[in-house]
N, C-alpha and C positions, 0 to 999 in steps of 0.2 A: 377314186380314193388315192389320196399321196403315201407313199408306204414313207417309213423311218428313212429308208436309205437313202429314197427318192428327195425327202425331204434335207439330209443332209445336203447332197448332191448341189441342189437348188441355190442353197444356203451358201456355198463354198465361197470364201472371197468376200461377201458380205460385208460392208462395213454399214451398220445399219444408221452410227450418225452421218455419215457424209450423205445418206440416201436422204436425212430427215433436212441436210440442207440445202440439198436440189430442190426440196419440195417447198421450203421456207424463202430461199430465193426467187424461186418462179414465182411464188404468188405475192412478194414482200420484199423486194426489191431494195425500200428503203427502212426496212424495217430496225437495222442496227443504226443507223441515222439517228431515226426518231427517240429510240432508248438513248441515243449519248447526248438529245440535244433537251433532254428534258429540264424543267427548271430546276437549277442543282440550289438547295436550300440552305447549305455546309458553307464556312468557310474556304476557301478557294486553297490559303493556306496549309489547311491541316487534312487536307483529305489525298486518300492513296490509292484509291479506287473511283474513277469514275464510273458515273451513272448506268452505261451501258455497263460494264460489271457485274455491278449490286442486280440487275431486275434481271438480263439473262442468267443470270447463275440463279433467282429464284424461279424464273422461268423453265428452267432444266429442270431445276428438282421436281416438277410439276408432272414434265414430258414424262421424267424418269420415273415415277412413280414412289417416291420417296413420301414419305406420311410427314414428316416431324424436318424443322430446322436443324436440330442437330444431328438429323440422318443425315442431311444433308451436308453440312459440314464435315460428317466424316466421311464419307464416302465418296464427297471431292475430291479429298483431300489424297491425292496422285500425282505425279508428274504429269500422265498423259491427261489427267481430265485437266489440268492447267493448260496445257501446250494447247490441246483442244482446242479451250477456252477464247484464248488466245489469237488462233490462227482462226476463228472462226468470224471474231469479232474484228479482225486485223489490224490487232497491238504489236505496235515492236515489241514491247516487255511485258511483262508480267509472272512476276515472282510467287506469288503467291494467288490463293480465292480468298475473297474476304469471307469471316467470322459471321457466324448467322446473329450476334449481338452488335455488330457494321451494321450489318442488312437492316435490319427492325429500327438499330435507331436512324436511319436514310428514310424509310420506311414511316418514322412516326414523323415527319417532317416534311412527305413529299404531300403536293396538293392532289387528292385522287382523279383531278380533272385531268391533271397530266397521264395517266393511263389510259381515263376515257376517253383519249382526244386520238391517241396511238390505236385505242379500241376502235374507232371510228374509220380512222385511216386503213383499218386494214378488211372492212364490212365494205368498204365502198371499192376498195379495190378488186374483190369477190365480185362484188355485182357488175365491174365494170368488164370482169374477163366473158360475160356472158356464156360463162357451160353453166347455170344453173335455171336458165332461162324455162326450162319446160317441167320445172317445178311450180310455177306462178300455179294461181288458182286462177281458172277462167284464162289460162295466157293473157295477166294480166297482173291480178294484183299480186304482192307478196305474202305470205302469211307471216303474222308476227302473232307469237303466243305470251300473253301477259299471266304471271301468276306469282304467289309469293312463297316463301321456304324462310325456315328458323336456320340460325347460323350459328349461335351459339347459344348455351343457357348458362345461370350461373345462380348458385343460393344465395350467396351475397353482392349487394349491389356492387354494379363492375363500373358504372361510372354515369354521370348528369344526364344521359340521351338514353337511358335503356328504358324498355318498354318492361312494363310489371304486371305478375297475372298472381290472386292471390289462392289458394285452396284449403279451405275449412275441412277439418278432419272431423267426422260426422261422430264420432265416439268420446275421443278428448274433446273438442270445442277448440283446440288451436289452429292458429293459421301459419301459414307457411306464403311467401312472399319468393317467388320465381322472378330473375329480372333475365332479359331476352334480347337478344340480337337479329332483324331480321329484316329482308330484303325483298324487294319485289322485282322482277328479274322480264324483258322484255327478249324475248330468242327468237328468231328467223329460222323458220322451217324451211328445208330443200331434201326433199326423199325422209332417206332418216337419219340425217345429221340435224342439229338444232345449235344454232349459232348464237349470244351473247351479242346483242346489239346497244344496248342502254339498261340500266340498272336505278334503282332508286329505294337507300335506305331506308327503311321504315324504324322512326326514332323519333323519340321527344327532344323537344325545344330545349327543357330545362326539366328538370326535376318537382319544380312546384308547379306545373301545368295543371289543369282542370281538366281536360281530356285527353286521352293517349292519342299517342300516331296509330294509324290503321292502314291497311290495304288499297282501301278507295279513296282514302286523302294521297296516299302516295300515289295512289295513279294517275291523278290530275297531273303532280307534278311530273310524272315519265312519259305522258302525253305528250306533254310542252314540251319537253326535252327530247322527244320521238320528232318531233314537228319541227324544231329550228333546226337539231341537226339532220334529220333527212326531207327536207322540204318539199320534192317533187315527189318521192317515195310513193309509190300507189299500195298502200297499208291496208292489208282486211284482219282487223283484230279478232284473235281467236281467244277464248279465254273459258270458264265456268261458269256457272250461273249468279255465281255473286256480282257478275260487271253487268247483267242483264237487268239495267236500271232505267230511267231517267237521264243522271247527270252523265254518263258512259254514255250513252246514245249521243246527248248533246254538244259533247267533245268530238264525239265521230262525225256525225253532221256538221261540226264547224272545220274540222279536219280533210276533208272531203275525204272519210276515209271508211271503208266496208267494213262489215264485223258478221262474224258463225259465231253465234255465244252460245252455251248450254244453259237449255231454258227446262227449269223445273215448276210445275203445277203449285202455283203459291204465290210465286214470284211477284208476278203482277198478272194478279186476279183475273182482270177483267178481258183480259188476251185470251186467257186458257181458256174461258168462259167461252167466248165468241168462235174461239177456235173448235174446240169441240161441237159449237150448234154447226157451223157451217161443215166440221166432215161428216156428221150425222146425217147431212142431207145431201151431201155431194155420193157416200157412201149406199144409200138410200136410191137414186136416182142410176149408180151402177148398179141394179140387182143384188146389192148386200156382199159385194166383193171383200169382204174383210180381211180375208188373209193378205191383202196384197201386204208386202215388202215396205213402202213406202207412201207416204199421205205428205200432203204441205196445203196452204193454204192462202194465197197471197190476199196484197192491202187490207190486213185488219190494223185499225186507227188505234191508235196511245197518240194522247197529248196533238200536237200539230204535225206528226207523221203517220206513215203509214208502216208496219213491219211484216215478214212473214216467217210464216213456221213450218219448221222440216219434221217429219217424225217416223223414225224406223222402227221396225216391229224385229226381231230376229230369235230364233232360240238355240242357244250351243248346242254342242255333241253331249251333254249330259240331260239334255231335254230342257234344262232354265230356260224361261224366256223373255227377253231384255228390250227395254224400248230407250230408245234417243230420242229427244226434242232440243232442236234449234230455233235459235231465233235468229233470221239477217235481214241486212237493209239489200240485199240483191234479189232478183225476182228469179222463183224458180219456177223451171222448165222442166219437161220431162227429158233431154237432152243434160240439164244440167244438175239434175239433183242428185242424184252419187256423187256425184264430182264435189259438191257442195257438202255431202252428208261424210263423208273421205275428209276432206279438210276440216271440219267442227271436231269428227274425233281424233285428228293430227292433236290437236289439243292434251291429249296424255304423251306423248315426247316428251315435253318439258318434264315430265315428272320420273319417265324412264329413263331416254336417253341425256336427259338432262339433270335434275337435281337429285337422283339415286343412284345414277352413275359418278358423278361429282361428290356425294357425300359416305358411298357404300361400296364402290370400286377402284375406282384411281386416284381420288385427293385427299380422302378423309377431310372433305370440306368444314366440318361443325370442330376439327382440332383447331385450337389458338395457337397461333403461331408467335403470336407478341400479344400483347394486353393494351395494348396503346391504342385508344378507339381508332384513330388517324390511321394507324398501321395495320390495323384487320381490314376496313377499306380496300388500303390498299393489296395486301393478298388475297382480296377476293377477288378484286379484280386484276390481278397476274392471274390469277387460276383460271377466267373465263378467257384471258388471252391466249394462256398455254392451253384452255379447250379448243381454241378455233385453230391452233397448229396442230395438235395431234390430229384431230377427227380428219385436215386435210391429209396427214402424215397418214393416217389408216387408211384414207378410203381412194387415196390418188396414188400411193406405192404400190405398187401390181403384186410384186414379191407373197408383201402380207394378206395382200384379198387371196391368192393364190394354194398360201399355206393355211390362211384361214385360221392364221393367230390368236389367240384370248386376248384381251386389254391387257393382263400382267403379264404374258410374256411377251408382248411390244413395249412392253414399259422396262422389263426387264432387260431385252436384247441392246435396248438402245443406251442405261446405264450400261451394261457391260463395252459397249463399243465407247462409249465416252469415257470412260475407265480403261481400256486396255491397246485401243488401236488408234494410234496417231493419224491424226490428217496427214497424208504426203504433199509436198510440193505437186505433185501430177495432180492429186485431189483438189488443190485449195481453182488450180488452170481450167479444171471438168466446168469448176460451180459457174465458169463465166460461160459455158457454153448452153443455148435453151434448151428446154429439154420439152415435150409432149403431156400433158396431165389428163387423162379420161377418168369420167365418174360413168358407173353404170347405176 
């Protein structure tokens, strides 16, 4: 246990954003690059702020824990978070941060494939430093978790693309008409960080459409987009029971790519059916072992494959007792089914350390930052690029595993040190030197 004092002690000297740019440099090298070399959409003439500017400075607010654009602007608003700013990005000048009504209209103007593409560039550099190698499932494939989350809602229609849900009030007879913003979010699991690899808005064409966008039309298209941009990628999709289909199979099979889906009794009938007769008889044939821990069942036939099924039996410390059912296209072993039945329920990350920490602890993800479809886009996805810096910033600073930090006060120390402590010349010398990154 670290006492107060000891914890100061540790702390002394501290500058905690120069620590956050050891860690930014080491793994992203060319990462202020790629912010200035974005497609600048503005006149060339009228603009005072370049591109790196505008999206690190929305980048920070993210790091820093700031909820709102106009926290943001004021609480840059410093000399030292400029000079920061500045020597970080290495400007000779810079007078000023730009105005978070700069930022949004950059933002309602920029193509959000130009983020994706920086998003991508910095997922492949991750994979390529090989320390997250002995998270593979099977030392082998990667686990990517698909699922979808609401980003915003609104009473009145907020613009052409928004998804609409209506609700009859059962006493008056009137309706009420909810329009929605929402996303389906592809993340790369490693222990328990959950990384942003590919994203795909869920939204209508137009307004007079005949049927809304959904979850499973947008995953076709995050597929595609999973498959051009990681081509060799050996992908085992992790997901819920809603992708435990047909057309999700079919994409996996032309993908060459694995899947742990959560398979619930309904699903498709005719699996649960068969699966049940065969452990009746397998269970049967061990002496009525039923309490075991774990059952599966391999090659039972859907359509023109073959799939099998994981099912854990477990019951918590209050005596509940819970069962899991998987379904995958990998053949289980008694060597490999934990390891198998571990990865299916990696599958709720996304929803802790991913989309409840993102909307309930560090970003206030569901606030609107701009109203401009184009520009929420876009700071959704700054927010998933500012995730995959912090979660390295958390879990590669030794410091903070050390002190054993909360999220707000790493959000908090690091505003404060961008806010009060200037980079030195000996600082800015350090960042060119390597430095060691271990994950435990």
């Amino acid at each position: 246990m670290v006492t107060r004092k000891e914890k100061r002690e540790r702390e002394k000297g501290t500058n905690y954003f120069f620590e956050y740019l050891k860690i930014q440099k080491h793994f992203f090298s060319g990462l202020t690059e790629r912010l200035k070399n974005v497609k600048d959409h503005r006149h060339q003439s009228y603009i005072d702020y370049g591109p790196e500017v505008l999206l690190l400075t929305v980048l920070l607010k993210n790091l820093t824990g700031l909820h709102t654009m106009r926290a943001m602007t004021e609480q840059f608003n410093k000399e030292e978070c400029i000079e920061n700013i500045k020597k970080a990005l290495q400007l000779q000048t810079l007078e000023e941060l730009p105005h978070y009504d700069t930022i949004n209209n950059f933002l309602s103007g920029l193509d959000p494939s130009e983020l994706e593409t920086i998003r991508t560039y910095m997922i492949k550099e991750l994979l390529k430093k090989r320390c997250f190698e002995k998270y593979r499932i099977g030392n082998r494939y990667w686990g990517v978790i698909v699922d979808g989350t609401g980003l915003h809602t609104f009473t009145q229609k907020h613009c052409d693309h928004c998804l609409r849900r209506e609700y009859k009030d059962e006493e008056t007879g009137e309706t009420t008409v909810i329009y929605m913003h929402h996303v389906l979010e592809a993340k790369l699991v490693v222990g328990d960080i959950v990384w942003s690899i590919a994203s795909e808005f869920i939204e209508n064409e137009s307004e007079d459409i005949s049927k809304q966008d959904c979850e499973l039309k947008a995953f076709k298209r995050l597929a595609a987009k999973l498959k051009q941009t990681f081509k060799r990628l050996p992908i085992c999709l992790l997901g819920d029971s809603l992708y435990a289909c047909e057309p999700v199979f079919r994409i996996c099979d032309h993908n060459q790519w694995t899947y742990i889906l959560r398979f619930k009794e309904g699903r498709i009938q005719s699996i649960a059916d068969e699966y049940q007769a065969i452990k009746t008889i397998k269970q049967s044939e061990k002496n009525n072992k039923k309490n075991k821990s774990l059952d599966w069942v391999n090659d039972l036939s859907y359509h023109e494959r073959t799939v099998n099924l994981l099912e854990s039996r477990e019951e918590t410390e209050t005596g509940e007792r819970r069962q899991f059912v998987f379904i995958t296209n990998i053949r289980i072993r008694k060597n490999n089914a934990q390891k198998l039945l571990n990865a299916g329920r990696s599958r709720w990350k996304i929803e802790n350390e991913g989309f409840n920490n993102q909307k309930n602890v560090r970003y206030n993800l569901e606030h609107v930052n701009c109203h401009h479809d184009t520009a929420m886009k876009n700071h959704y996805l700054l927010t998933q690029i500012a995730d995959i810096l912090v979660q390295l910033y958390e879990k590669g600073f030794k410091l903070l595993k050390t002190l054993k930090k909360t999220i707000k006060e790493i959000s908090s120390n690091l505003l404060e040190a961008l806010r009060t402590r200037v980079l030195t010349d000996e600082d800015m010398s350090a960042l060119i030197k390597p430095i060691q990154v271990r994950f435990t």
